[in-house]
C-alpha positions as CSV (number, residue, x, y, z in Angstrom):
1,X,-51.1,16.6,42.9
2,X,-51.6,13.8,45.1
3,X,-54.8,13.3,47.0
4,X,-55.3,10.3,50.1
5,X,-59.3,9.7,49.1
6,X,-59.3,7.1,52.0
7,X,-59.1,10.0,54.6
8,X,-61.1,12.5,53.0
9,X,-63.1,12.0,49.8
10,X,-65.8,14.1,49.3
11,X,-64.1,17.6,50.1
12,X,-61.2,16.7,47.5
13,X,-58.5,18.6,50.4
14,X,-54.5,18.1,50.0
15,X,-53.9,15.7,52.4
16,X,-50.7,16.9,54.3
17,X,-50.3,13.8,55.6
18,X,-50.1,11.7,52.5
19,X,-46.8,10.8,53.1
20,X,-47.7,8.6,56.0
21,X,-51.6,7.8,54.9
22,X,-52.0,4.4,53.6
23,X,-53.1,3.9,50.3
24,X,-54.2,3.6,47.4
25,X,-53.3,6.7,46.6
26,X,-54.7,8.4,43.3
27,X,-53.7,10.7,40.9
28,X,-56.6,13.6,39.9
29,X,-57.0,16.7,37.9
30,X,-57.8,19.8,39.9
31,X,-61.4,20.8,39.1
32,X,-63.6,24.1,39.3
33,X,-62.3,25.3,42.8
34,X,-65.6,25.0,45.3
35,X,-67.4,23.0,43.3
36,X,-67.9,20.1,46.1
37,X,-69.0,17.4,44.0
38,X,-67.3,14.6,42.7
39,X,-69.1,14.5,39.9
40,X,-67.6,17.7,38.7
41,X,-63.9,16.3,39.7
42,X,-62.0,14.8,36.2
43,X,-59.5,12.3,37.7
44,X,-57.0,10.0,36.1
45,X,-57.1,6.8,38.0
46,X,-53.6,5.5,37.9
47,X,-53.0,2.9,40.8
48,X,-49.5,3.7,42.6
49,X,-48.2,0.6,44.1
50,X,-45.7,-0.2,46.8
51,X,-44.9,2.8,47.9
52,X,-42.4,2.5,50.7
53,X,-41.7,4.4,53.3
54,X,-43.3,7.1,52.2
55,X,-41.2,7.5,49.2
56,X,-42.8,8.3,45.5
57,X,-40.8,5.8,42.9
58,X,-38.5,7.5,40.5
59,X,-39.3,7.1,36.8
60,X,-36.5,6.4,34.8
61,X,-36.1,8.7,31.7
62,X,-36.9,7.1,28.8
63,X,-34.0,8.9,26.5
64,X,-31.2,7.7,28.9
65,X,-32.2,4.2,28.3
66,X,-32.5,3.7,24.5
67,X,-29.4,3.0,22.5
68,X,-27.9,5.3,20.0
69,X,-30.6,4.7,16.9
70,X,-28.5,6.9,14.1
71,X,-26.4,5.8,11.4
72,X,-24.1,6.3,8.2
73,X,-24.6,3.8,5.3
74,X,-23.5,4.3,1.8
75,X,-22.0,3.4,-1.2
76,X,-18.3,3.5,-2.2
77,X,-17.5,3.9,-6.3
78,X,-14.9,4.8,-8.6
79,X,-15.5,8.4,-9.5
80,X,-14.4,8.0,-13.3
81,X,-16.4,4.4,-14.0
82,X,-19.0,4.8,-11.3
83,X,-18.9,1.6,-10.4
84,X,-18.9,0.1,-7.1
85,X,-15.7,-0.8,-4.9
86,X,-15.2,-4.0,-3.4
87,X,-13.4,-4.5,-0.6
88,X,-12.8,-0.7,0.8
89,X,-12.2,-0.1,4.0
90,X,-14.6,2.8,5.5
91,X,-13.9,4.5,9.2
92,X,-15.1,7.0,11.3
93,X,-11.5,8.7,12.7
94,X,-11.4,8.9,16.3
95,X,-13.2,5.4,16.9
96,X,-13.0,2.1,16.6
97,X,-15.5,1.6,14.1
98,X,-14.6,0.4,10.8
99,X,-16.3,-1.8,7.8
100,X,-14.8,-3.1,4.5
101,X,-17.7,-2.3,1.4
102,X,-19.3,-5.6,0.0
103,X,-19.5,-6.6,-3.8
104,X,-22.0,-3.5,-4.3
105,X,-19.6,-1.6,-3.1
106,X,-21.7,-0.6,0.5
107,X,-20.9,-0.2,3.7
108,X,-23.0,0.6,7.4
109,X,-22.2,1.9,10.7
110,X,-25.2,1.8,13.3
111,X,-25.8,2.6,16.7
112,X,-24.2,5.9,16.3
113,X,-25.2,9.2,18.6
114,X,-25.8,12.7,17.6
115,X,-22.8,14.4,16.9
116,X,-19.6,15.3,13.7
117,X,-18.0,12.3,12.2
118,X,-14.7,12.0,10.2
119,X,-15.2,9.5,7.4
120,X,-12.5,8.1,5.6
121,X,-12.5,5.4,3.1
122,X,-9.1,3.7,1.8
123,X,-8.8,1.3,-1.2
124,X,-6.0,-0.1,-3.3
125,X,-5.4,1.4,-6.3
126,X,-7.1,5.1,-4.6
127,X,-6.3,8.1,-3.1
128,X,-7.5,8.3,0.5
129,X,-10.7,10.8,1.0
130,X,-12.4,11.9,3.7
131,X,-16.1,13.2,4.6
132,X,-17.4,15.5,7.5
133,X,-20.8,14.2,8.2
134,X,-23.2,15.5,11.1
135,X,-25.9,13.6,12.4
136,X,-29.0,14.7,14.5
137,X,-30.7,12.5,17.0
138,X,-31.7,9.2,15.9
139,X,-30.9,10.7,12.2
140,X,-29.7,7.6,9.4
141,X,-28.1,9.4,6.3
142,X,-27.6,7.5,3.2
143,X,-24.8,8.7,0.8
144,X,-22.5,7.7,-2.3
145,X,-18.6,8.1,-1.7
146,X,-17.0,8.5,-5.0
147,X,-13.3,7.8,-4.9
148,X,-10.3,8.8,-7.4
149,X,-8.0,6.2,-8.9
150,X,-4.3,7.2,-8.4
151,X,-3.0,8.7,-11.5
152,X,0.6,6.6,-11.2
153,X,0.6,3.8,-13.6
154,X,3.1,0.9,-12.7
155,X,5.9,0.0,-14.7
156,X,4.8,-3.5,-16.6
157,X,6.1,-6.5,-15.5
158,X,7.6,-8.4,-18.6
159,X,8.4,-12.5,-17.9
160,X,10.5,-14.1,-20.4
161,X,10.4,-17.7,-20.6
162,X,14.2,-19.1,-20.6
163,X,14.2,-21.0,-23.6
164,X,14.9,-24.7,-24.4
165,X,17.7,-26.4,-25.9
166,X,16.1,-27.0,-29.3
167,X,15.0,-23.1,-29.2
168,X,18.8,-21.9,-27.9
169,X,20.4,-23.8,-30.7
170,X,18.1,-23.0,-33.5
171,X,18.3,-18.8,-32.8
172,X,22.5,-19.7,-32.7
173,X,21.9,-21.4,-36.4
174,X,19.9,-18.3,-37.8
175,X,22.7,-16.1,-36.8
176,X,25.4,-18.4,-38.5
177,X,23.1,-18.2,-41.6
178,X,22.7,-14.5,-41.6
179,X,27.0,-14.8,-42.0
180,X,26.6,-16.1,-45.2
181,X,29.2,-18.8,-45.1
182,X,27.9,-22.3,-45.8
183,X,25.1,-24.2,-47.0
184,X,21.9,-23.6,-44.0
185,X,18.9,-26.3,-44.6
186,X,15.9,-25.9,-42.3
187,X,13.2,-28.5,-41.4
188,X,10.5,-27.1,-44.0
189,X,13.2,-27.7,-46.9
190,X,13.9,-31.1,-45.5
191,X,10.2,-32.0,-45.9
192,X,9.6,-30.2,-49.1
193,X,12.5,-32.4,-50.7
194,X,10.7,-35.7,-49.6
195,X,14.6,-37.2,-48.5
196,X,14.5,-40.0,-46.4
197,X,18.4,-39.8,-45.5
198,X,21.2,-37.2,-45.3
199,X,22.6,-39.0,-48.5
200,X,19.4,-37.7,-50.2
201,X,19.4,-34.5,-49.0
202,X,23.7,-34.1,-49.2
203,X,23.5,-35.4,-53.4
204,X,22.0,-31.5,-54.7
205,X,24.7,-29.7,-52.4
206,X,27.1,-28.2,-54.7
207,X,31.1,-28.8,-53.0
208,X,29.6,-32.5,-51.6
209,X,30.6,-35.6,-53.1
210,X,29.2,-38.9,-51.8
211,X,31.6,-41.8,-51.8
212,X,29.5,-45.4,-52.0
213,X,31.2,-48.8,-51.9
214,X,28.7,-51.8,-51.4
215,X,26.0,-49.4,-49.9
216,X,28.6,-47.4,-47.6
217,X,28.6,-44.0,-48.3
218,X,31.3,-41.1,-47.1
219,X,30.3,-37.9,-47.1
220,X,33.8,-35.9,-48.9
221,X,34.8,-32.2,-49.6
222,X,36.0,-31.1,-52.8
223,X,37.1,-27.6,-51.2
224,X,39.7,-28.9,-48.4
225,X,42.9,-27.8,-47.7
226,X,44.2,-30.7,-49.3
227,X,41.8,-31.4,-51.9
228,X,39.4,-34.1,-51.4
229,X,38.9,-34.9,-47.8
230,X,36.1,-37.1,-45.5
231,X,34.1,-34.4,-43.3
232,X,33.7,-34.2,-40.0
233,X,30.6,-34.4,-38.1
234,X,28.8,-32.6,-35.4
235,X,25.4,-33.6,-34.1
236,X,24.0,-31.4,-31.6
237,X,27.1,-29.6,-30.8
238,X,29.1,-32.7,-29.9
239,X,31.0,-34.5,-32.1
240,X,29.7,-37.0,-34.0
241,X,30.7,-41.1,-33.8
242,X,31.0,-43.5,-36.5
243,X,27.0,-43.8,-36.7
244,X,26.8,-40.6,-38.0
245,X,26.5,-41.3,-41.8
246,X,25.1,-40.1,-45.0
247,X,22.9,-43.0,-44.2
248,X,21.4,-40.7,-41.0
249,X,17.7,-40.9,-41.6
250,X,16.4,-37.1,-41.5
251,X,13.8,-37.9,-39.3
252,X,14.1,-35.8,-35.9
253,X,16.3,-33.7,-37.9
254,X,15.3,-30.1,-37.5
255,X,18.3,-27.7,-39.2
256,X,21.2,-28.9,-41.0
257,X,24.8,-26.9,-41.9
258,X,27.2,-27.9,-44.6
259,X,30.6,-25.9,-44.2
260,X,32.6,-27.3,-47.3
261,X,36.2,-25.9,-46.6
262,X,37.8,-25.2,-43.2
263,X,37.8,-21.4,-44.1
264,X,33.6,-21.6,-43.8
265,X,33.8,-23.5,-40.8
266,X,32.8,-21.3,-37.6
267,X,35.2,-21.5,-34.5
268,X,32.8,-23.5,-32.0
269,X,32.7,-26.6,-35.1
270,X,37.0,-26.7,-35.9
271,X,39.2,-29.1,-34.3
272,X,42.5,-28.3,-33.7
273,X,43.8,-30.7,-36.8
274,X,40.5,-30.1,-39.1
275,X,42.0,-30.1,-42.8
276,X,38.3,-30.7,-44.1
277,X,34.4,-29.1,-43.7
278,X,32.1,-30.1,-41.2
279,X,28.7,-31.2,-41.3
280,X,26.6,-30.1,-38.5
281,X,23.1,-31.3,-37.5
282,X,20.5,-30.3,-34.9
283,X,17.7,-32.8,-33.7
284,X,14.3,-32.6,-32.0
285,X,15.9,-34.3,-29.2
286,X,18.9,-32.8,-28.4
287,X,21.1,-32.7,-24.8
């Protein structure tokens, strides 16, 4: 109740003018009803300022002015391996509120209001779930997500290095050796036999005759079409110029093949006039 004490303070009366009186104005407990002593009257003194025109000030409910104090936070992890997810992306359907989990693998949504909540939660590799989740007033729930990993497993991704010239040609020379025609040396037998040139490494090969005049040596064939011939020579696939000799040092050299009568010799090494057998060498630095 309001009471105007300026106008009439020792009977305690409801003023029925009050909204006109001028103040202060006070505001009192009622007391025993004919009591008629101020003594016996338990007030509240609180002081009501400016009022205007004889209007009472509105007080502004409290609830309609505090932001939304609830919340979701949680924790997002693989439900096989329990641990956390990085990087997952969490939303509430039907807002605009979204977060990404951080590298624990949680996540928060504040300021939310009372109410249902659609939670979904997306990650690579995952299969998308979702969560119904109902909050009270002001309530902050703390939960863990767990996630399934998509049982589809991707087909592997195989990368072949295309290989080099050295590699191309020595594969093509193990397949000629598988045919079993000619005589096949590889770079571990050139080092086992110590040879410092092909003339060393030419002397044990059984069809193979070295010619030597005044420290010139020919390489010859004893199996040629027409007996005794001077081979041909192939370095690298190309053939082979006058410096190609039994005088060659082996060094570089990484496989060597000795076809000793045109019948051995294999299609990509004959020349259209070849009466004799080829001798056909593969370096570490070949075109």
């Amino acid at each position: 109740m309001l009471y105007d004490l300026e106008h009439d303070p020792v009977k305690g009366q409801m003023c029925t003018g009050c909204k006109r009186a001028p103040g202060p104005y006070h505001l009192i407990t009622p007391a025993a009803a004919a009591a008629g002593s101020m003594a016996r009257i338990a007030y509240i003194s609180i002081v009501i300022v400016g009022l205007g025109a004889g209007q009472l000030p509105s007080l502004p409910a409290q609830s309609r002015d505090l932001a939304p104090s609830g919340g979701i936070i949680g924790k997002v992890i693989d439900q096989q391996t329990q641990l956390p997810l990085i990087g997952a992306t969490v939303s509430l359907l039907g807002t605009r509120l979204q977060a990404a989990t951080d590298s624990g693998g949680r996540f928060t949504h504040a300021g939310l209001s009372a109410g249902t909540y659609l939670l979904e939660v997306r990650a690579i590799g995952y299969g998308v779930t979702s969560w119904l989740l109902r909050l009270k007033d002001a309530e902050v729930v703390d939960y863990v997500f767990e996630v399934a990993p998509l049982g589809v497993e991707l087909e592997p991704v195989v990368v072949a290095a295309r290989p080099s010239f050295s590699g191309r040609r020595l594969r093509e020379f193990e397949e000629r050796r598988k045919s079993g025609r000619g005589v096949f040396i590889t770079e571990e037998q050139i080092k086992t036999t110590n040879a410092a040139t092909m003339a060393d490494l030419l002397r044990a090969i059984p069809g193979v005759r070295l010619n030597c005049r005044s420290g010139n040596c020919t390489a010859q064939m004893t199996r040629g079409a027409r007996g005794i011939c001077a081979a041909d020579w192939v370095v690298d696939g190309l053939p082979a110029t006058m410096s190609s000799s039994p005088s060659m040092p082996v060094v570089g050299i990484v496989a060597v093949e000795i076809y000793r009568s045109p019948g051995e010799v294999p299609s990509e090494f004959l020349k259209s006039d070849s009466q004799c057998g080829v001798i056909a060498i593969w370096t570490k630095s070949g075109p």
